[in-house]
C-alpha positions in Angstrom: -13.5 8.6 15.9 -11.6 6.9 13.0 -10.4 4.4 15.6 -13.6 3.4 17.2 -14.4 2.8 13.2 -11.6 0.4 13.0 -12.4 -1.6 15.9 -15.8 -2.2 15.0 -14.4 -3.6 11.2 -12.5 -5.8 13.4 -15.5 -7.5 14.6 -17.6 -7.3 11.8 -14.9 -8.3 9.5 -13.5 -11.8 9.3 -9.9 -11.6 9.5 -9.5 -14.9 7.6 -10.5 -16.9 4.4 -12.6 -14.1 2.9 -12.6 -14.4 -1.0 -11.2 -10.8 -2.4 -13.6 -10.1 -4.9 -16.7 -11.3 -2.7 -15.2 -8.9 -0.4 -15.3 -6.1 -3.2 -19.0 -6.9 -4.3 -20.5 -7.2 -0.8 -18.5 -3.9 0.4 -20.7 -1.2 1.2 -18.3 1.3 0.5 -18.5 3.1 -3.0 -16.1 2.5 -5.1 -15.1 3.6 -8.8 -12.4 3.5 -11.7 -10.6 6.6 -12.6 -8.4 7.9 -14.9 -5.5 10.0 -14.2 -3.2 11.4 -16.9 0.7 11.1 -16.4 2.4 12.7 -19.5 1.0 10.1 -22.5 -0.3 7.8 -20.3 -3.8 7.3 -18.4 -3.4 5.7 -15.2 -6.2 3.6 -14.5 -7.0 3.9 -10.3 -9.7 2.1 -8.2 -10.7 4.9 -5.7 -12.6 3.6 -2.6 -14.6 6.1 0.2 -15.3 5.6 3.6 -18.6 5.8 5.1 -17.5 8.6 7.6 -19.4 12.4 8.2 -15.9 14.2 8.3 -12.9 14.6 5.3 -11.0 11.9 5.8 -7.4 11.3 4.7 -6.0 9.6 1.4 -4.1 6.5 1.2 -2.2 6.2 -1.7 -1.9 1.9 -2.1 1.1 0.3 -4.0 0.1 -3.1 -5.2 2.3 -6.1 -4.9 4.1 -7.4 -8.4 1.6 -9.1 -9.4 -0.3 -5.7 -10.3 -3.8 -4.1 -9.1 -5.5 -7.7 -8.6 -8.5 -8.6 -6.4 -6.7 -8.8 -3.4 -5.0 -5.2 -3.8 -8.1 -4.2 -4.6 -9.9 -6.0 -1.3 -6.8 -4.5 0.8 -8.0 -1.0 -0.5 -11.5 -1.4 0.6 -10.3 -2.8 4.4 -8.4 0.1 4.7 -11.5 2.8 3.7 -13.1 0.4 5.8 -11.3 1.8 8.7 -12.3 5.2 7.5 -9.7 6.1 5.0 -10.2 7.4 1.2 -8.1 4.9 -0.7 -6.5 5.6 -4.2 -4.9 2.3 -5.9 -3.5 3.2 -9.0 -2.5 0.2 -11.6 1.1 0.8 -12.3 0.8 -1.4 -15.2 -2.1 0.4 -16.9 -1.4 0.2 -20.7 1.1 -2.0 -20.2 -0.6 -5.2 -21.4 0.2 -6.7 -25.1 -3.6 -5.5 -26.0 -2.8 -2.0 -24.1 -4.9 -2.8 -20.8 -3.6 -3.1 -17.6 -3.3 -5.9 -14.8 -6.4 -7.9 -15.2 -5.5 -8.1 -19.3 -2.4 -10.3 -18.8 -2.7 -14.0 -18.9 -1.5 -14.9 -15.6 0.3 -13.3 -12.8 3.8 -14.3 -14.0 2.9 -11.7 -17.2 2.2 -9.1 -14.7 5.1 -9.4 -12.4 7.4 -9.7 -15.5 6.0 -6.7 -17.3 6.3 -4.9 -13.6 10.1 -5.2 -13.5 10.5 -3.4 -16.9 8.8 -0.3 -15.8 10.7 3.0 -15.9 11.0 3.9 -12.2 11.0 7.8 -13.0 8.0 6.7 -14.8 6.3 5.6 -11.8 7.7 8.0 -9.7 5.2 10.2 -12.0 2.0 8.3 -11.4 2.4 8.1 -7.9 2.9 12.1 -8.4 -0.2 12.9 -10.3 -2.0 10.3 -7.9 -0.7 12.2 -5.1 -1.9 15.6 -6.7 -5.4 14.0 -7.5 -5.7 12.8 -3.8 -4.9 16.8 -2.5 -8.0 17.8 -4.8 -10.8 15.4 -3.8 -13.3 17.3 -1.8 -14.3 14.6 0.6 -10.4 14.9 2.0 -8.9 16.9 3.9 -5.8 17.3 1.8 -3.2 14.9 4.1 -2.2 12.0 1.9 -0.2 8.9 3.4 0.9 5.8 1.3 1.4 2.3 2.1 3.1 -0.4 -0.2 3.2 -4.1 -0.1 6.3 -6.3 -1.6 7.4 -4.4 -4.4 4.7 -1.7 -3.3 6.6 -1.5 -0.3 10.1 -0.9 -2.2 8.2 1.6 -4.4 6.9 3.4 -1.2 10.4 3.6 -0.1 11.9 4.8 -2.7 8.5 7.2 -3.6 9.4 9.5 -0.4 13.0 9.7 -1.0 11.1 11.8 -4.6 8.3 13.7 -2.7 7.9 15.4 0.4 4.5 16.2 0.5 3.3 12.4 2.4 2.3 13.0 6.1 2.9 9.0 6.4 4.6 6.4 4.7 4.0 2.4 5.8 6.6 -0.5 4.2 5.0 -3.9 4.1 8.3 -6.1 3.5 9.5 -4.1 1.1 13.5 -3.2 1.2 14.4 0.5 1.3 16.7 2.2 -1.1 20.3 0.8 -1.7 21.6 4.0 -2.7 22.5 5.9 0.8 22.4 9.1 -0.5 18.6 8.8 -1.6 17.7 8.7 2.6 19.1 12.4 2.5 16.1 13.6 0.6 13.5 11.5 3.1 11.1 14.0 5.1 7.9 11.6 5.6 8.3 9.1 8.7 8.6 5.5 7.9 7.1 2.7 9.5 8.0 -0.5 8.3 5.8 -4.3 8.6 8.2 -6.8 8.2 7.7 -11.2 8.6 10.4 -13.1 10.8 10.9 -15.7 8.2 12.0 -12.9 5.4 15.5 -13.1 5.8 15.8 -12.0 2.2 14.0 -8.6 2.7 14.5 -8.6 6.9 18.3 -8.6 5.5 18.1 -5.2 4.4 16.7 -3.5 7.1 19.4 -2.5 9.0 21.2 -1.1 6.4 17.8 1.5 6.1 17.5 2.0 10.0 21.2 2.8 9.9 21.1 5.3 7.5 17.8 6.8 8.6 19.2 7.2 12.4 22.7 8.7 11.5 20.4 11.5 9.5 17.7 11.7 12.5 14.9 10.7 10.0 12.0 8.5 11.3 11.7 4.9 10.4 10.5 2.5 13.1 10.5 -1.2 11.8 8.5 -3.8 13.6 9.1 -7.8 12.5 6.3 -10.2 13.5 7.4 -13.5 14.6 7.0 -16.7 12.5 5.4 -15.0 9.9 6.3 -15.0 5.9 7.0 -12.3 3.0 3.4 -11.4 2.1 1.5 -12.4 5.3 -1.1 -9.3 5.1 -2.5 -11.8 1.8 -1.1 -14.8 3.7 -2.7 -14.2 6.9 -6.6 -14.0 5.5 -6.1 -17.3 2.9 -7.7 -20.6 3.4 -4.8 -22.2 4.5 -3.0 -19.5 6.6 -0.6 -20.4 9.7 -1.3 -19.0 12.6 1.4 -16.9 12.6 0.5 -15.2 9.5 -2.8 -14.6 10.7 -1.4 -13.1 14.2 1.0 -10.8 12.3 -2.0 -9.6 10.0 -4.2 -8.9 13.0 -1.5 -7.2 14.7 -0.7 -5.2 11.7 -3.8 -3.8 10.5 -4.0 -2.4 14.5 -0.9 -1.0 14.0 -1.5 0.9 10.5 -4.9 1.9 12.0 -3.0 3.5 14.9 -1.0 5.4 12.9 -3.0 6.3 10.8 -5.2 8.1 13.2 -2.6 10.5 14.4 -2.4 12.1 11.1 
């Protein structure tokens, strides 16, 4: 059912040079800000529903390192569109010089440098209680994937070699962990999205699928030809190449697939 959802965004929805935040306000989806507590801290999380009669699963989304901007935001609502409940948390809520989070920085270079000092047991935490607010929503029915982009896709890694309680995770050219003994605690399958002109990340890959085979855990990588680091944003901008747009269509079918088998 999910699926036959998903095929009819594809038509409806144009794959290409759709502006992210007239994407958000012409959504029909609902959408809202919450607040979950992590220790001290409130983590500030745009939740987006489907329009579907049945619970539907929770996608946890890890936003690039430029923070929970527009086009995080967007990528949540495409993926309730296909009949998901979405929770984006802002990993840099309160982390802004006037104690906001993403959108209070001055530019994405604040962000993404204000991202790197972040205490990864710290976010390990948020992705936790994020996790534990997803279970409890009583529209779902309690399975809860996540799926990462860039750094979200590193953090998505690294977040199921800390919790076992993900039915899915998806990598979107994001490198796995480079300590080998942090695959031993891996339980979730891993499917990673990966461009064929991202050596720098693409590098790292076999390293993961290595260590991931010789402990018979799941992780199934697929590279798109021609396309760049970042081609789900790529692939819908004015300007996109054709082979990020390819590798974006081909993608979202992909996650959508998967996703229906949980």
């Amino acid at each position: 059912m999910r699926y036959s959802v998903f095929l009819l965004f594809l038509t409806s929805f144009s794959l290409v040079a759709q502006n992210p935040l007239k994407q958000l306000e012409e959504s029909p989806r609902h959408h809202e800000w919450i607040t979950i507590s992590v220790d001290d801290q409130e983590l500030q999380t745009f939740l987006v529903f489907p329009e579907v009669a049945d619970k539907a699963p929770v996608v946890i989304l890890i936003h690039e390192n430029r923070g929970l901007n527009d086009w995080a935001r967007s990528m949540a609502d495409q993926i309730a569109a296909m009949g998901y409940i979405v929770l984006a948390p802002d990993l840099l809520s309160g982390k802004a010089p006037d104690g906001g989070g993403t959108s209070a920085f001055k530019n994405s270079d604040a962000a993404r440098t204000a991202l790197y000092t972040l205490d990864p047991d710290q976010i390990t935490k948020g992705l936790q209680a994020t996790l534990a607010h997803g279970k409890q929503i009583d529209a779902a029915n309690g399975k809860v994937a996540v799926i990462g982009f860039c750094w979200g896709g590193s953090q998505t890694f690294r977040f199921v070699s800390n919790e076992d309680q993900l039915a899915a995770a998806f990598v979107c050219y994001g490198t796995g962990p480079k300590n080998e003994e942090a695959y031993k605690t891996i339980k979730t399958p891993v499917y990673g999205f990966y461009g064929g002109n991202d050596n720098r990340v693409n590098a790292t890959i076999e390293k993961s699928q290595q260590a991931m085979d010789a402990l018979n855990k799941v992780y199934t990588p697929v590279i798109y030809e021609g396309a760049g680091h970042g081609f789900f944003r790529a692939g819908e901008a004015d300007n996109a190449s054709e082979a990020n747009i390819k590798a974006r269509k081909a993608g979202l079918e992909r996650l959508q697939k998967l996703l229906s088998t949980l």
